[in-house]
TIRO-2110 file (N, C-alpha, C; in Angstrom, 1 decimal):
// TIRO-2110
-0.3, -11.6, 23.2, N, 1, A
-1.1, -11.3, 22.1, CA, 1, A
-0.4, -11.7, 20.8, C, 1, A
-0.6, -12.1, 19.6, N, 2, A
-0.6, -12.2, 18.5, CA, 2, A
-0.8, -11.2, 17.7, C, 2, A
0.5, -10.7, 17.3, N, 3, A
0.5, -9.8, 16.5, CA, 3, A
0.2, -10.0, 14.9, C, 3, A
0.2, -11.4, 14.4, N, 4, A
0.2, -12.1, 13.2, CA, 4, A
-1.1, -11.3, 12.3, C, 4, A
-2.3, -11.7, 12.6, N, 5, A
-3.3, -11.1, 12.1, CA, 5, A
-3.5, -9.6, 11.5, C, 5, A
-2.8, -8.2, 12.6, N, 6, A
-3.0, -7.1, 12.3, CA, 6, A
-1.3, -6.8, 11.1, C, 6, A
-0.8, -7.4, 11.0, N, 7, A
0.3, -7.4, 10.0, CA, 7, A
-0.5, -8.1, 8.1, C, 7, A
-1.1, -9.1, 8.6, N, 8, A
-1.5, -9.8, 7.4, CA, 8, A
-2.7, -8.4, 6.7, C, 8, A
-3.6, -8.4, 7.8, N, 9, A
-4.3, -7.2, 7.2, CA, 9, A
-3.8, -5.9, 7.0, C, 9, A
-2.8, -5.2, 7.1, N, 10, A
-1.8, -4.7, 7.0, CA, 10, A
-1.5, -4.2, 5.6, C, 10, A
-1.3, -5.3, 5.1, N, 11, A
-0.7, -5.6, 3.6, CA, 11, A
-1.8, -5.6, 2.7, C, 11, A
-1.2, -4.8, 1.7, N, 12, A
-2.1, -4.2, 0.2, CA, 12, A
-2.8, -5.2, -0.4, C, 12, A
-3.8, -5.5, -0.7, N, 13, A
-4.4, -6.8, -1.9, CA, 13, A
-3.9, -6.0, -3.3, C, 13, A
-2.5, -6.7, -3.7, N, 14, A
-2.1, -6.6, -5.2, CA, 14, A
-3.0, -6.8, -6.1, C, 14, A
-3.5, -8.0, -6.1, N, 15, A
-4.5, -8.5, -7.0, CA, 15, A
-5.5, -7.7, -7.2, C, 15, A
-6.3, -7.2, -6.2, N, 16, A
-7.6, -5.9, -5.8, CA, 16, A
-6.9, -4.9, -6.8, C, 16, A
-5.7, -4.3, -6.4, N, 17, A
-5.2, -3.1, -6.8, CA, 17, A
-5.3, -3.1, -8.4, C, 17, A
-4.4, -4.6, -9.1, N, 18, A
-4.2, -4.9, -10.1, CA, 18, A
-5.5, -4.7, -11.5, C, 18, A
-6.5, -5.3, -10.6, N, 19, A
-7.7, -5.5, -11.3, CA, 19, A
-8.3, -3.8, -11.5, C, 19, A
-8.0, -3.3, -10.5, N, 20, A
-8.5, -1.8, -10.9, CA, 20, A
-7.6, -0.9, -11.8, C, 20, A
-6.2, -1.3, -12.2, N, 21, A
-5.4, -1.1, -13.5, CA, 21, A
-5.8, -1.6, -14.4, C, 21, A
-6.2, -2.8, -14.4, N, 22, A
-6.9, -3.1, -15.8, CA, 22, A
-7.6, -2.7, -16.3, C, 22, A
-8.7, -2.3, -15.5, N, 23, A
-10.1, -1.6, -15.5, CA, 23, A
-9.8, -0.2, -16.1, C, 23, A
-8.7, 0.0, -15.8, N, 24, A
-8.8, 2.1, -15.9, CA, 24, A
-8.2, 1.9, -17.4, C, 24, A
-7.1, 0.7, -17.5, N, 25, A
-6.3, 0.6, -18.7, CA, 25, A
-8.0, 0.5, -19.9, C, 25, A
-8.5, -0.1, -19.5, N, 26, A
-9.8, -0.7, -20.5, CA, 26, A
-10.0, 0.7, -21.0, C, 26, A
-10.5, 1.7, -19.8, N, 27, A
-11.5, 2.8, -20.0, CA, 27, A
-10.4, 4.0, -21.0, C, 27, A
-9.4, 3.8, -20.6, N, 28, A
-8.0, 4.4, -21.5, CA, 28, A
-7.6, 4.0, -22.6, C, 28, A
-8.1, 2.8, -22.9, N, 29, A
-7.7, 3.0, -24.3, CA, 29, A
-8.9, 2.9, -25.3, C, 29, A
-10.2, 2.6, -24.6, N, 30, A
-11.9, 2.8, -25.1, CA, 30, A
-11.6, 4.5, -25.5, C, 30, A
-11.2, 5.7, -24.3, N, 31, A
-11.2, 6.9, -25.2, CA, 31, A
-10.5, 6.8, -26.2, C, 31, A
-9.3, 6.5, -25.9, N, 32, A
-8.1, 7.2, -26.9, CA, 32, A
-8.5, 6.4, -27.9, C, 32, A
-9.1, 5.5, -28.3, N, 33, A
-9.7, 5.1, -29.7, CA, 33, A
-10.3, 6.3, -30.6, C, 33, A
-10.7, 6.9, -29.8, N, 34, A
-11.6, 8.0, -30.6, CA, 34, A
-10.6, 9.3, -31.0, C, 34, A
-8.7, 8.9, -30.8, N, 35, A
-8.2, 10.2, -31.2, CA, 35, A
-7.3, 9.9, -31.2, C, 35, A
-6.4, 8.4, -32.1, N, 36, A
-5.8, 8.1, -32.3, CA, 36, A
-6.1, 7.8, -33.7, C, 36, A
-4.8, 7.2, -34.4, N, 37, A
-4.5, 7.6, -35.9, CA, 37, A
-5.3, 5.4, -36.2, C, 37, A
-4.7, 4.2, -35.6, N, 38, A
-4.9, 3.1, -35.4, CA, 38, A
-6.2, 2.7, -34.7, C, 38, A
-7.3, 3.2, -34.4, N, 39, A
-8.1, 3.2, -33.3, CA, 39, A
-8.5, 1.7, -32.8, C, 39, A
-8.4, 0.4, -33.9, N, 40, A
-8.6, -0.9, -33.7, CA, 40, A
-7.8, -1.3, -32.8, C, 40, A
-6.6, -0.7, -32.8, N, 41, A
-5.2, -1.2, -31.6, CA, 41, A
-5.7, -0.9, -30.3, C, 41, A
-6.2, 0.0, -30.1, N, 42, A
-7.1, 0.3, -29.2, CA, 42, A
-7.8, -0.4, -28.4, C, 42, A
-8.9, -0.6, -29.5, N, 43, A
-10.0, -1.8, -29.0, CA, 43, A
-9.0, -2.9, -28.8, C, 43, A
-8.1, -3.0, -29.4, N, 44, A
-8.1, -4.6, -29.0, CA, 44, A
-7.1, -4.8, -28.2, C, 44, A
-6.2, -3.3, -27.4, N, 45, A
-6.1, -3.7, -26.6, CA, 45, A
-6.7, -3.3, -24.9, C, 45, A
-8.3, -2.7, -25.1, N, 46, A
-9.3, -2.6, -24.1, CA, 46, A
-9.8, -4.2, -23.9, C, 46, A
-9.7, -4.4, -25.0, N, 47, A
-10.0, -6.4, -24.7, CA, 47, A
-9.7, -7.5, -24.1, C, 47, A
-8.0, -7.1, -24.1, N, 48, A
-7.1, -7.4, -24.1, CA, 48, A
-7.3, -7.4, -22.0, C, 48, A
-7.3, -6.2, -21.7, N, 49, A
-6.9, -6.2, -20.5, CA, 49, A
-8.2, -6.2, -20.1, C, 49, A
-9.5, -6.4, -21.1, N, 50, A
-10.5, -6.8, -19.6, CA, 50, A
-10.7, -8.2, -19.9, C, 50, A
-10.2, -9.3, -20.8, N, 51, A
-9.6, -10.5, -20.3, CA, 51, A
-9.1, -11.1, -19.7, C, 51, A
-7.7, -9.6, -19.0, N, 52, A
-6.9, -10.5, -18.5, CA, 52, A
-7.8, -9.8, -17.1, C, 52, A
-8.6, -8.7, -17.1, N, 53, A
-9.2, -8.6, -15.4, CA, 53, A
-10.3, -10.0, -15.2, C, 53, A
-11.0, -10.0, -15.9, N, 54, A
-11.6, -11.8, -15.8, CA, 54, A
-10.7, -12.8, -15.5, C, 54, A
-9.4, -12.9, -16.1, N, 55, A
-8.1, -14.0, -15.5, CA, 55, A
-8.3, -13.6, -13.9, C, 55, A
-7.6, -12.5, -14.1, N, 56, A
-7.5, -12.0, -12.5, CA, 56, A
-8.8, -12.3, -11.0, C, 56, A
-10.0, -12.0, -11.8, N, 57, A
-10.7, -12.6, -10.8, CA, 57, A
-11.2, -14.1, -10.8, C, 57, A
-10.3, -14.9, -11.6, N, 58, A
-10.9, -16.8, -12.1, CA, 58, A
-9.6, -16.7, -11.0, C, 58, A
-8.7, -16.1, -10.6, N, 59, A
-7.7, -16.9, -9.5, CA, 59, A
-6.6, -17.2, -10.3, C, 59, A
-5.6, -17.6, -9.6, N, 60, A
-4.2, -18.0, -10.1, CA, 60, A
-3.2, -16.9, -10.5, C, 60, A
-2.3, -17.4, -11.4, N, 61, A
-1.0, -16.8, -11.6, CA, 61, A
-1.5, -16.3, -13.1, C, 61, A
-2.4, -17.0, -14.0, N, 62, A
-2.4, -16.2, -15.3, CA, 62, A
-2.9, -14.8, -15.4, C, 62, A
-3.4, -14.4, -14.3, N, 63, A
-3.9, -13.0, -14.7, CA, 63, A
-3.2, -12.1, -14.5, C, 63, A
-2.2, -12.5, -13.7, N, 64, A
-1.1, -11.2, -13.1, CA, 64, A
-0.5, -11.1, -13.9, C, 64, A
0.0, -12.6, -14.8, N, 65, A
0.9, -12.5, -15.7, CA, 65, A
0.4, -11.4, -17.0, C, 65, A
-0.6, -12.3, -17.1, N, 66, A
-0.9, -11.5, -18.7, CA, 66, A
-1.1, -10.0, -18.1, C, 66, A
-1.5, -9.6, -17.6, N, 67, A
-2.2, -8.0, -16.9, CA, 67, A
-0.8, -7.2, -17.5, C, 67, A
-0.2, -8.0, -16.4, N, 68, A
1.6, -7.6, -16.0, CA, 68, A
2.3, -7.1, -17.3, C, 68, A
1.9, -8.6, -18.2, N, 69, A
2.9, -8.3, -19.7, CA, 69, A
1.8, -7.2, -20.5, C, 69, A
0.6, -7.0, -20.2, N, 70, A
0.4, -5.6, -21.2, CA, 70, A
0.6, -4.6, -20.7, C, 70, A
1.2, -4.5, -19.4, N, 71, A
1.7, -3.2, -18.7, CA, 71, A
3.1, -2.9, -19.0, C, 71, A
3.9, -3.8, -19.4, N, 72, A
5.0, -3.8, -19.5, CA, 72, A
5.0, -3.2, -21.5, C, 72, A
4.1, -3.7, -22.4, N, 73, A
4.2, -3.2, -23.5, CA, 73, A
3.5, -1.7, -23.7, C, 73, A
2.3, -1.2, -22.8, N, 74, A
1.9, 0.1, -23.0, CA, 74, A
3.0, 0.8, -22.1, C, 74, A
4.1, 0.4, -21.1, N, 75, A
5.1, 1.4, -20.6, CA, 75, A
5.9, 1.3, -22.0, C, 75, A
6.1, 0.3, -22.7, N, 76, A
7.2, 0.6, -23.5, CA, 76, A
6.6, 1.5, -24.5, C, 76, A
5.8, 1.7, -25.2, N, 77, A
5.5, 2.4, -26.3, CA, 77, A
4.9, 3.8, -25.3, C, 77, A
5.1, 4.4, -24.5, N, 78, A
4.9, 5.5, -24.1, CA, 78, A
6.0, 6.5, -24.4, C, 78, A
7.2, 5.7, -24.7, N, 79, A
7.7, 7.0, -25.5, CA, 79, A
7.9, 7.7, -26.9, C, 79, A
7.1, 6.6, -27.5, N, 80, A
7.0, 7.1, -29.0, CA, 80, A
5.7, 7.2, -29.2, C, 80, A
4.7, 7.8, -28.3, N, 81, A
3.4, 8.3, -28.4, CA, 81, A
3.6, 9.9, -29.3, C, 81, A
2.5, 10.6, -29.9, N, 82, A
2.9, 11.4, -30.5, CA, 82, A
2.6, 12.4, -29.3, C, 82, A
2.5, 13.5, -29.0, N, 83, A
1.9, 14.2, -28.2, CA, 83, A
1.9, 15.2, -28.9, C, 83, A
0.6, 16.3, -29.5, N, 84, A
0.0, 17.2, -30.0, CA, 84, A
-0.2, 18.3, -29.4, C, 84, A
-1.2, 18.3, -28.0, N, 85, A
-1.6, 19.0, -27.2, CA, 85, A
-1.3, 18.5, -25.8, C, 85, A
-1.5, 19.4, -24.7, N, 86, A
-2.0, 19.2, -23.3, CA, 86, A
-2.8, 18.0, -22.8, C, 86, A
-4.0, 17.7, -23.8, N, 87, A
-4.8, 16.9, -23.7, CA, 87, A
-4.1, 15.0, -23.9, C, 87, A
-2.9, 15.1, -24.4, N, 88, A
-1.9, 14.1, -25.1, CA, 88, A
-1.6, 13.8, -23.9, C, 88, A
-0.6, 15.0, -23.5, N, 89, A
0.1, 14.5, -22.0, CA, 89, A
-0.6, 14.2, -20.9, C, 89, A
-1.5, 14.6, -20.8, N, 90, A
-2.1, 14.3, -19.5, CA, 90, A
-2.7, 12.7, -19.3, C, 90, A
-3.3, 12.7, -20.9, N, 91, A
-3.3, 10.7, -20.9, CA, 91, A
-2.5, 9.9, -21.0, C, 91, A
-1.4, 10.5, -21.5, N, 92, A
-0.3, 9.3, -21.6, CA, 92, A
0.6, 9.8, -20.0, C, 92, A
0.2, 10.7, -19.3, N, 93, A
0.5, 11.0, -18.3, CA, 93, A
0.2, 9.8, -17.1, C, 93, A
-1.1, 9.8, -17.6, N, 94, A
-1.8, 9.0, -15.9, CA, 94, A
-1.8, 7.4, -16.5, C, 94, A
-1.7, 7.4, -17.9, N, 95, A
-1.0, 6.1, -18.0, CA, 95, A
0.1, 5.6, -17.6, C, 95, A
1.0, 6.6, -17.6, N, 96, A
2.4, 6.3, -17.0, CA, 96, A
2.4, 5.7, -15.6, C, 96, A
1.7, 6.7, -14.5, N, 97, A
1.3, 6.2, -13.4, CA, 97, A
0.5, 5.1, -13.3, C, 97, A
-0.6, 5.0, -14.1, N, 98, A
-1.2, 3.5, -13.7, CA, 98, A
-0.4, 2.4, -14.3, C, 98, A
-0.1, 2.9, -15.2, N, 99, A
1.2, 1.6, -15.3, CA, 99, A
2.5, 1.0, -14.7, C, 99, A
2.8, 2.0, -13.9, N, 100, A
3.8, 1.7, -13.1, CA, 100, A
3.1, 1.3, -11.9, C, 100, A
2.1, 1.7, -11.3, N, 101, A
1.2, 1.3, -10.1, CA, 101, A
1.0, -0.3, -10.5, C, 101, A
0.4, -0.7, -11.4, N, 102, A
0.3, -1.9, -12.1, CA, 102, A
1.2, -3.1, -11.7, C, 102, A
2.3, -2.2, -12.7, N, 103, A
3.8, -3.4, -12.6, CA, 103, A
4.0, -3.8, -10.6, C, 103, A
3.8, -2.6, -10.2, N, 104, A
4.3, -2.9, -9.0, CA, 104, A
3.6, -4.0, -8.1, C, 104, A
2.0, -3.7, -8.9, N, 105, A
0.7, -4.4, -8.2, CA, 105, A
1.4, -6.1, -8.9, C, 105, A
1.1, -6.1, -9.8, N, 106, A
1.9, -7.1, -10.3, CA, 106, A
3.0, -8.1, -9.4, C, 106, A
4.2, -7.3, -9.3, N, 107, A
5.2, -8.0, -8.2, CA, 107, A
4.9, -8.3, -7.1, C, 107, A
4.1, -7.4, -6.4, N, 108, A
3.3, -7.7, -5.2, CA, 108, A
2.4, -9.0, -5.3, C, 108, A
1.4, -9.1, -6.1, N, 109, A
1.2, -10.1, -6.2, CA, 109, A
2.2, -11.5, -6.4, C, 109, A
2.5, -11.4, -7.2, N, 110, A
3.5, -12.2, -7.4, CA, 110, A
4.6, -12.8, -6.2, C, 110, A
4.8, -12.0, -5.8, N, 111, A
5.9, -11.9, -4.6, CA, 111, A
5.1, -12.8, -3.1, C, 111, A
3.8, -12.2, -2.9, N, 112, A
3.2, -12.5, -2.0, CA, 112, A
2.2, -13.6, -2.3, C, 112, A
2.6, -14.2, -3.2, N, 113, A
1.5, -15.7, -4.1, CA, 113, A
2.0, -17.1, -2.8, C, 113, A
1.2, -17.3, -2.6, N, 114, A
1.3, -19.3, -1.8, CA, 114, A
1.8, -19.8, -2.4, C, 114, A
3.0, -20.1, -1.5, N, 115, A
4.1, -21.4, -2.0, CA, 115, A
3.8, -22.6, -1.6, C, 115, A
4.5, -23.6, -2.1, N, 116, A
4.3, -25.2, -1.8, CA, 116, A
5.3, -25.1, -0.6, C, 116, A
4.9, -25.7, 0.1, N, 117, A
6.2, -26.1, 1.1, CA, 117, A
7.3, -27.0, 0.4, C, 117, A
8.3, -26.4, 0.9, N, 118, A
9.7, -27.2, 0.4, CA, 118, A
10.0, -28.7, 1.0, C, 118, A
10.3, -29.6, 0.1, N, 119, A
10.4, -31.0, 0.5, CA, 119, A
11.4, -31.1, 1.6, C, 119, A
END
């Protein structure tokens, strides 16, 4: 028997996963528009990442990328968020986790992308 097939299905769809980071990133930063001090930064970067989920389902490497690099800029500014209340932490909380779920979805993809055969 061939074990090939139940191994391939096995393995996570990065891309699948990715696109559903984008999505949650969209609906995360559509609220926090409504309770931040910049709210346009916001919007534009809910734009931003349902751009790059349209890259992501046109195919190829641009979408992971771009997805990838606004995951990598909302991890970086997570530690100079202000945090006020309970209500603070808990979103820049599960941002933390989708973003790191992200990055990872990201390398997965990435990692597991079709290569050219070597000459």
């Amino acid at each position: 028997m061939n074990e090939e097939p139940a191994q391939a299905s096995a393995s996570p769809d990065w891309r699948k996963i990715l696109g559903w980071v984008a999505l949650a990133f969209v609906v995360v930063e559509v609220v926090s528009a409504f309770f931040i001090e910049f709210p346009v930064a916001a919007i534009v970067f809910a734009a931003l990442f349902l751009i790059g989920w349209f890259l992501l389902r046109r195919g190829g490497l641009s979408g992971v990328i771009f997805v990838g690099a606004l995951l990598v800029i909302e991890l970086a500014g997570i530690p100079f968020y202000e945090r006020k209340d309970t209500d603070d932490w808990i979103v820049q909380g599960v941002a933390l986790v989708l973003g790191v779920v992200g990055i990872v979805a990201a390398a997965g993809a990435l990692w597991r992308r079709p290569r050219a055969p070597s000459a």
